[in-house]
C-alpha positions as CSV (number, residue, x, y, z in Angstrom):
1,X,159.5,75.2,180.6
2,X,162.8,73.4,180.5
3,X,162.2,69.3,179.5
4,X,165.5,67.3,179.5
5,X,165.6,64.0,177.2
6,X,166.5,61.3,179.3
7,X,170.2,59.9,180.7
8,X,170.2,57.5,177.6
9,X,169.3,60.0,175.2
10,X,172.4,62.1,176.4
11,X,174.5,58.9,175.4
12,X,174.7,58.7,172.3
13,X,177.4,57.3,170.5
14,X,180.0,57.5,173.7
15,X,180.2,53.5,173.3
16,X,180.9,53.5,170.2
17,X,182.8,56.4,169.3
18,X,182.9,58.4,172.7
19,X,180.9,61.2,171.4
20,X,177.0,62.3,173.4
21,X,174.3,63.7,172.2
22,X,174.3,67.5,173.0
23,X,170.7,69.3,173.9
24,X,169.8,73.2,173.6
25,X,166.7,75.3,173.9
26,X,165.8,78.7,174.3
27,X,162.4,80.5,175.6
28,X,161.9,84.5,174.3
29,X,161.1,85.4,178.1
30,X,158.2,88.2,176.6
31,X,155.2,86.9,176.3
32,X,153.9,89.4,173.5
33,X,157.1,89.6,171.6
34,X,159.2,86.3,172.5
35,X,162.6,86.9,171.5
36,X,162.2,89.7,168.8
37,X,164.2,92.2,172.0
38,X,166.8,89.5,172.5
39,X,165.4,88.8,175.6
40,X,166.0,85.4,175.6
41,X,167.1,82.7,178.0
42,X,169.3,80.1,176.3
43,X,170.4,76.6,178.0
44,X,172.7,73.5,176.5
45,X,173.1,70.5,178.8
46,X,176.1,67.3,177.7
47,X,178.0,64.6,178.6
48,X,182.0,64.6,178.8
49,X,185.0,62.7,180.4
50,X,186.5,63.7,183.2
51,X,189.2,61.3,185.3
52,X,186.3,60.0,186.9
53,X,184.5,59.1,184.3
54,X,181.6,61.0,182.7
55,X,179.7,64.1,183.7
56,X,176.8,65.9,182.8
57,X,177.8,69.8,182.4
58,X,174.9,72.1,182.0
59,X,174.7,75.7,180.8
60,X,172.8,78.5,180.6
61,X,172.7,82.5,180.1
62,X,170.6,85.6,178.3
63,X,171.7,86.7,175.1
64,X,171.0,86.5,171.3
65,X,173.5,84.6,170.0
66,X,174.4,80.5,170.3
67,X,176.1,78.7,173.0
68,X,179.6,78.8,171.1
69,X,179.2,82.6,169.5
70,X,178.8,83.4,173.1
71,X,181.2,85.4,175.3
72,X,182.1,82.3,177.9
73,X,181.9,85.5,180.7
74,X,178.3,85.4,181.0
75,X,177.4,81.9,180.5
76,X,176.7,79.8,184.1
77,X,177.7,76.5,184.1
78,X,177.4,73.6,186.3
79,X,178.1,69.7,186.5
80,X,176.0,67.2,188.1
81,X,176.4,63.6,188.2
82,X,176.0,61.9,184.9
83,X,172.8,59.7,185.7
84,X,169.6,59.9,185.3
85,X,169.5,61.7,189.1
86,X,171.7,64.4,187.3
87,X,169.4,64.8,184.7
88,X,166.4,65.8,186.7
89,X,168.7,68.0,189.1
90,X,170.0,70.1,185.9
91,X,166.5,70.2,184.4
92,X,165.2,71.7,188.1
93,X,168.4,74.2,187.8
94,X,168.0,75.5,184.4
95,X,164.1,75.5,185.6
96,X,165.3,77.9,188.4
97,X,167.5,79.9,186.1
98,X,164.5,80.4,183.4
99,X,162.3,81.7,186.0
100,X,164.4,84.0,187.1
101,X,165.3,84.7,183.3
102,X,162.0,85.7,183.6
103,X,161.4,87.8,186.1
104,X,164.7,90.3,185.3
105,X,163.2,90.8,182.1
């Protein structure tokens, strides 16, 4: 089950020195053997600048290995709106993503 911290969590430190707080989980998607087949679904969810202002960019893909040792091809990303409205939209989208994670495995 994906949980998301909330919007102020993600802050961080971007008043102070422009850097968020970065969050990533993972679920083994078997239930006997969780990730020991690298079967596993992998999501990371941050905040960044854009010429608007900030966004909340969320990610996710199957595979073994972390977000940046990670061939950019098969990772699915998305950006909502940084708010606390974007927050529970990614968290119903990686939600949606997981259970399908789970079902091609």
């Amino acid at each position: 089950m994906v949980k998301l911290p909330n919007y102020i969590w993600f802050l961080g430190n971007i008043p102070f020195r422009g850097d968020g707080n970065i969050y990533s989980g993972s679920m083994g998607c078997d239930p006997l053997l969780g990730n020991i087949e690298n079967k596993t679904f992998r999501y990371r969810v941050w905040l960044s600048k854009n010429d608007d202002g900030l966004i909340l960019n969320a990610a996710h893909y199957n595979g073994e290995y972390s977000y940046d040792a990670t061939d950019k091809n098969i990772i699915c990303e998305k950006i909502f709106e940084a708010s606390p409205k974007g927050i529970e939209e990614a968290q119903a989208w990686l939600q949606e993503a997981e259970d399908n994670a789970l079902k091609s495995f």
